[in-house]
C-alpha positions as CSV (number, residue, x, y, z in Angstrom):
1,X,-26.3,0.8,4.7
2,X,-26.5,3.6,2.0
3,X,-27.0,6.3,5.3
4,X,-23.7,4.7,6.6
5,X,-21.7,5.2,3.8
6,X,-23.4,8.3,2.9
7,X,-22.1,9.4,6.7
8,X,-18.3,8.0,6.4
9,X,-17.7,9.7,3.1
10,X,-18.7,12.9,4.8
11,X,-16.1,12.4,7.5
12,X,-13.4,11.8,5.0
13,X,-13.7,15.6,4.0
14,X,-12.7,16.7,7.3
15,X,-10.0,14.0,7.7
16,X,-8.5,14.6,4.2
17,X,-8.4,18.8,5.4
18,X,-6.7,17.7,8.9
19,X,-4.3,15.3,7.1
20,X,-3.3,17.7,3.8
21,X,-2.7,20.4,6.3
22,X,-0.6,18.5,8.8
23,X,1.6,17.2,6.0
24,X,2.1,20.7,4.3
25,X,3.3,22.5,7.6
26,X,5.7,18.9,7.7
27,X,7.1,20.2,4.4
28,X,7.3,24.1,5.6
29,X,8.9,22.9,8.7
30,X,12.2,21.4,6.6
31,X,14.9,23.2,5.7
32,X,14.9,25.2,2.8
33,X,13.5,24.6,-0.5
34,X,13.2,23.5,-4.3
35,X,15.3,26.3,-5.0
36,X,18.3,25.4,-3.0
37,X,19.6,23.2,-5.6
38,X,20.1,26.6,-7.3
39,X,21.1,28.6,-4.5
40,X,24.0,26.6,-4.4
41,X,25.4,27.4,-7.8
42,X,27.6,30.6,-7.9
43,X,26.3,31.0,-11.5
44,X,22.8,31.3,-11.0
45,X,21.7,35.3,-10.2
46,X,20.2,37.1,-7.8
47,X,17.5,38.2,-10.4
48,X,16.8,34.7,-11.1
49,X,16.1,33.0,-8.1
50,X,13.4,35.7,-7.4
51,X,12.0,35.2,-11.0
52,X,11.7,31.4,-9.8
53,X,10.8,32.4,-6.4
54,X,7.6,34.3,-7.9
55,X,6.8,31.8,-10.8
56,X,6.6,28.8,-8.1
57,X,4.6,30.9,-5.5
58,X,7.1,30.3,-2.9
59,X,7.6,34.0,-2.0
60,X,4.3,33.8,-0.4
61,X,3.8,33.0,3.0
62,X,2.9,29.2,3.7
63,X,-0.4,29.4,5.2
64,X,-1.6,31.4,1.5
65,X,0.4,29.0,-0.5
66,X,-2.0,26.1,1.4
67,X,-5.1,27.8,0.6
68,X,-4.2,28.6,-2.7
69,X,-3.4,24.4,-3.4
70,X,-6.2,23.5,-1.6
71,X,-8.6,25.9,-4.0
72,X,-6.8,24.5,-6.8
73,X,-7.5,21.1,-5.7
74,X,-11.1,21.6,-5.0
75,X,-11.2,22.5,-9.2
76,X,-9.7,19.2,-9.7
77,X,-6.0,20.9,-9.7
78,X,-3.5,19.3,-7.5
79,X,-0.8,21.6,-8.6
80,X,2.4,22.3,-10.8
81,X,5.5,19.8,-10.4
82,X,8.5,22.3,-9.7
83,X,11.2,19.5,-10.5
84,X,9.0,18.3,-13.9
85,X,7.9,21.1,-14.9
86,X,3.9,19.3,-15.7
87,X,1.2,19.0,-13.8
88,X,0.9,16.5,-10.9
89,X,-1.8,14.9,-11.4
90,X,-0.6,13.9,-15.0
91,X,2.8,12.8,-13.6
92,X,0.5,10.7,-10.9
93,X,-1.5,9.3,-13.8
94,X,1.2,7.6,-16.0
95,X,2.2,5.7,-12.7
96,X,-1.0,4.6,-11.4
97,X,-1.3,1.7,-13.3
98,X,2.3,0.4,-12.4
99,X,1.4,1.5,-8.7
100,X,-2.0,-0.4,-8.5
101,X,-1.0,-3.8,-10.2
102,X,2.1,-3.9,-7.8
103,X,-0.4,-2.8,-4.8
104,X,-2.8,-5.8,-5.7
105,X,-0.4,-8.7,-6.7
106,X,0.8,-8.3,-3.0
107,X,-2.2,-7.8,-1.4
108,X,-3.7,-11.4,-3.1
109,X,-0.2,-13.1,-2.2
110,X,-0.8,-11.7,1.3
111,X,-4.2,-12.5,1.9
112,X,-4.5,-15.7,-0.2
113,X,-1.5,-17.4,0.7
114,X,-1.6,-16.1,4.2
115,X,-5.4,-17.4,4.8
116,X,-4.5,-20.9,3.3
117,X,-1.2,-21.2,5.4
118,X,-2.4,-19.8,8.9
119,X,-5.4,-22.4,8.4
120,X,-3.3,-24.9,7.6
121,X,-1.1,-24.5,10.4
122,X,-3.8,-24.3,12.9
123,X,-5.2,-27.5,11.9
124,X,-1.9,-29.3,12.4
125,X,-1.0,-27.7,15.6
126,X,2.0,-28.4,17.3
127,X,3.3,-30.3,14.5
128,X,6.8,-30.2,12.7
129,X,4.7,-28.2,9.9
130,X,3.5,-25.7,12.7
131,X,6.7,-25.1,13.9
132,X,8.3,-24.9,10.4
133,X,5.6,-22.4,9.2
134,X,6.0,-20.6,12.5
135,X,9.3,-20.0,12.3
136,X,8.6,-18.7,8.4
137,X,6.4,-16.1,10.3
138,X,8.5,-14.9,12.8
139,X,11.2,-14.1,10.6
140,X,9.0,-12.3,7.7
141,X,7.0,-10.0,10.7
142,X,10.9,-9.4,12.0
143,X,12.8,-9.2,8.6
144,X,12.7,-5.5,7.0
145,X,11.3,-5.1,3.7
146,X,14.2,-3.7,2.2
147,X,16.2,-6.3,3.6
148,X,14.5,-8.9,2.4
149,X,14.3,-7.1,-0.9
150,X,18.1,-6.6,-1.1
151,X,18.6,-10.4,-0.4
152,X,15.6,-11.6,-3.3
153,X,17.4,-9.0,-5.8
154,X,21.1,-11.0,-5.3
155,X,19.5,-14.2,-5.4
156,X,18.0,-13.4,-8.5
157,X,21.1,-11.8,-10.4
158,X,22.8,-15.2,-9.0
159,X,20.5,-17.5,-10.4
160,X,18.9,-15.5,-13.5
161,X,15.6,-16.9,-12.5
162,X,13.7,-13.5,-12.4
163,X,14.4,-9.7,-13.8
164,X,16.0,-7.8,-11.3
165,X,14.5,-4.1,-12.2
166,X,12.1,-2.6,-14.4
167,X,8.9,-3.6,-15.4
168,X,9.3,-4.8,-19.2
169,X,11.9,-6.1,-20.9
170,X,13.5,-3.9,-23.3
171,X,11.7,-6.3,-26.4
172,X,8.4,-5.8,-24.9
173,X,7.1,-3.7,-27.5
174,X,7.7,-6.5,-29.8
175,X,6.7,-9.5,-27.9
176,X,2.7,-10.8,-28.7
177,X,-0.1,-10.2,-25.8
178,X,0.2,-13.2,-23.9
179,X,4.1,-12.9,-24.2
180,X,3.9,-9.0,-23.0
181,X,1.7,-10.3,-19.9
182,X,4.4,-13.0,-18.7
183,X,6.9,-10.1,-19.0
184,X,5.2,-7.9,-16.9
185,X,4.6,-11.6,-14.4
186,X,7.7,-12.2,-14.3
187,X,9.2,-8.5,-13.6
188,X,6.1,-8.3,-10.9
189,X,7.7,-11.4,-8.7
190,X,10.2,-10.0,-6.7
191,X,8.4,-6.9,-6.0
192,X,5.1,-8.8,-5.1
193,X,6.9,-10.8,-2.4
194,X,9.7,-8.4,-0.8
195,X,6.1,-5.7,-0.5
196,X,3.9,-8.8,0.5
197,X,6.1,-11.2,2.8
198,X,5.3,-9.3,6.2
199,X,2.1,-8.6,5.6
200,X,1.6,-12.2,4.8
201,X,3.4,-13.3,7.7
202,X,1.0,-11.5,10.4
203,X,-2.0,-12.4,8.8
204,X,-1.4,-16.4,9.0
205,X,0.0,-15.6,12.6
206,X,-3.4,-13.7,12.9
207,X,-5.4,-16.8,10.9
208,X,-4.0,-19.3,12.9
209,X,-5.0,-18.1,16.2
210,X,-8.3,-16.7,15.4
211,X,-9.3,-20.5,13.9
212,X,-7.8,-21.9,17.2
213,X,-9.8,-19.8,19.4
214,X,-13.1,-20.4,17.0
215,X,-12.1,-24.2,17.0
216,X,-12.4,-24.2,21.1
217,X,-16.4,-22.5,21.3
218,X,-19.0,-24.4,22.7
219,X,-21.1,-24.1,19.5
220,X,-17.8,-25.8,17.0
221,X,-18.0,-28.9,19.9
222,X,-22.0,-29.4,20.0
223,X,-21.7,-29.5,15.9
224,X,-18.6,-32.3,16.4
225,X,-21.1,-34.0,18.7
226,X,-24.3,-33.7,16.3
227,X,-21.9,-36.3,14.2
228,X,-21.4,-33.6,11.5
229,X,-18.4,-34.3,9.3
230,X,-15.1,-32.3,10.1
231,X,-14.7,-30.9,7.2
232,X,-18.2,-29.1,7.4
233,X,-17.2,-28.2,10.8
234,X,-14.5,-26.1,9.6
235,X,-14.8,-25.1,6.4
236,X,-18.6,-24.0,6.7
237,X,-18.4,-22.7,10.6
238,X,-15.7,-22.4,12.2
239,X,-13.4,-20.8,9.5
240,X,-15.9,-18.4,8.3
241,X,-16.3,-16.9,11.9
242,X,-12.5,-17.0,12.2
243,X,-12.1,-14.7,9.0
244,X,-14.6,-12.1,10.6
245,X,-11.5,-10.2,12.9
246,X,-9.0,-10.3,9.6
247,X,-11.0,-8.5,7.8
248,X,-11.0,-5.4,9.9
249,X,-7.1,-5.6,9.0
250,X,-8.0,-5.0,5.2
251,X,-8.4,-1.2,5.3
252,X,-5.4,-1.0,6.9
253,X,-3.5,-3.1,4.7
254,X,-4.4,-1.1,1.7
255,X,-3.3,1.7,2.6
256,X,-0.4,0.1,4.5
257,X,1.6,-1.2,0.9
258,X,1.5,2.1,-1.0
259,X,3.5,3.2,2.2
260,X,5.7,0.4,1.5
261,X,5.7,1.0,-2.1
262,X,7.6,3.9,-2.0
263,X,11.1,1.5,-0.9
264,X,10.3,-1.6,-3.0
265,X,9.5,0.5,-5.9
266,X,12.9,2.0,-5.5
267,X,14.8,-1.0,-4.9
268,X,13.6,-2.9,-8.4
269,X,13.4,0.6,-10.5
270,X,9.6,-0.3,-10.4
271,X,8.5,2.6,-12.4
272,X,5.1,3.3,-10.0
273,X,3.9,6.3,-7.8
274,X,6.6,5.0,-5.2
275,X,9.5,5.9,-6.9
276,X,8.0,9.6,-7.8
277,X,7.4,9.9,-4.4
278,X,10.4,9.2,-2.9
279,X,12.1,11.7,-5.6
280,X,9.5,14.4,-4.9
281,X,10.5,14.4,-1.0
282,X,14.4,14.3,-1.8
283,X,13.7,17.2,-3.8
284,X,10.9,19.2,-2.0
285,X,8.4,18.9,-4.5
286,X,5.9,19.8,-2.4
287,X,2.9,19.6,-4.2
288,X,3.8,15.8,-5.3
289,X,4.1,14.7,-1.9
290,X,0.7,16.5,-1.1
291,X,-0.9,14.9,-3.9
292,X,0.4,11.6,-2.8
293,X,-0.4,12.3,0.9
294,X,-4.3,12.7,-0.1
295,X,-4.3,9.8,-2.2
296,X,-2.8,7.6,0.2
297,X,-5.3,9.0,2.9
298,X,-8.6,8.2,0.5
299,X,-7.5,4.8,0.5
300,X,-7.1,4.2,3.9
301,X,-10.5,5.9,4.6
302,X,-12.0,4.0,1.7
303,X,-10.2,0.5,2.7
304,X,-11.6,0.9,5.6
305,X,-14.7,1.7,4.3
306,X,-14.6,-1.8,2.0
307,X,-13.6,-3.6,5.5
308,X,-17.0,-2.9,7.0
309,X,-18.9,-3.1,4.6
310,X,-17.3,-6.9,4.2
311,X,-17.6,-7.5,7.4
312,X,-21.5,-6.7,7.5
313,X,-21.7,-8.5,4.4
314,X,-20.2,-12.1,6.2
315,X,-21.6,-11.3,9.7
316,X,-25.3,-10.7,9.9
317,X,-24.7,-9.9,13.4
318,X,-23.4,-6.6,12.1
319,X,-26.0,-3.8,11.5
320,X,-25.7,0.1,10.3
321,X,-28.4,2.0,11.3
């Protein structure tokens, strides 16, 4: 086990190369630059665009200004912000922690709620419930996340049942502990569900047909025959061999909702990595987006990662030599 991972963290090094590199010749490739903004304005010199254009490194050729970030991020730098003026990795910091309790809010309402529902509506197949929860499915794998955020955000300012933006109140400095952490819960709600609903959707469209097929072996019918109870029959064997496919789907959803991040985030002024993102492109912050770009690779690689080692972990089937 230890060789395995040993061997898949060595193939992230070439992966993260191949992927920082194809994103940086993405941003060379777009017209123009941070310094546009400036270009545009009459008042601004000659003299002091090229000042800029030296200070920021952007008067060197591209394929030097990639091997000087990637030197500077094998010393642990991942660059200077041109837009903020600090470094990137400190801007990254301070919105980590919004980023990652966003990121695993929706990945438990996904995978709890999606796990519980799909096995649910596998064991009342072809019932109104089925068809109801169906339905539910269909329309959250076909309804766009922004969409769907759009809609929860007017239902709330409608209702007043949730904030609509932000991620504390503006008392939250003076509310007590418990009261800070059901201001935080309550901000997180909308968010958790406009990031989470499609991703929940497939995953109980996924549960509910991998328990069905698991439901129909051989081995499920010579237990029901044996006299053992149902319940033991499904919740001990069947559902436990259902789960084993879903879980290859974990590395990928990982990586999947910091992708998805980056819109939610914007619609409810969720002050995470999303948002900085999002500004960063708009503005050709380039070394933002390549910070981002490597973080969001490492956690595909290590979701992935986490998925097979879960999977050998449930499946003693499952061997790394």
């Amino acid at each position: 086990m230890l060789k395995y991972i040993a061997r898949r963290l060595i193939i992230m090094i070439p992966e993260l190369l191949i992927i920082s590199f194809i994103v940086f010749v993405i941003m060379q490739a777009a017209p123009g630059d941070f310094l546009d903004m400036y270009r545009l304005d009459p008042s601004v010199s000659q003299q002091f665009l090229q000042k800029m254009e030296k200070e920021l490194g952007l008067d060197k050729p591209w394929i030097v200004q990639y091997g000087i970030w990637l030197k500077n991020v094998l010393k642990g730098d991942f660059g200077y912000s041109f837009y903020y003026r600090r470094p990137v990795s400190t801007l990254i910091w301070e919105r980590v922690f919004a980023t990652v309790i966003l990121s695993v809010s929706s990945l438990a309402f996904q995978w709890i709620l999606g796990i519980i529902v799909g096995v649910f509506s596998a064991l009342k197949k072809y019932s109104i419930w089925d068809k109801i929860l169906t339905v539910v499915a269909f329309s959250g794998i076909a309804l766009p996340g922004f969409f769907l955020a759009i809609l929860l955000l007017f239902i709330a300012a409608k209702t007043g049942w949730f904030p609509i933006a932000g991620m504390v109140s503006v008392n939250h400095s003076q509310m007590s502990t418990w009261e800070r952490f059901k201001d935080i819960a309550s901000h997180l709600v909308l968010p958790t569900i406009a990031l989470g609903f499609g991703g929940f959707a497939s995953l109980m469209r996924y549960m509910r047909g991998s328990l069905l097929d698991v439901l129909n072996e051989d081995y499920v019918e010579f237990a029901r025959a044996k006299g053992m109870p149902e319940r033991v029959v499904i919740y001990k064997h069947a559902l436990r061999n259902a789960i084993n496919p879903m879980i290859t789907f974990l590395g990928f959803s990982i990586s999947s909702v910091l992708g998805g991040a980056v819109i939610i985030e914007n619609i409810f002024a969720w002050p995470g990595m999303g948002r900085l993102i999002y500004q960063a492109l708009l503005q050709q912050d380039i070394y933002i987006v390549m910070a981002s770009a490597v973080i969001s690779a490492v956690m595909l690689v290590i979701g992935n990662l986490v998925a097979d080692i879960l999977l050998a972990a449930v499946d003693p089937r499952v061997r790394f030599e």
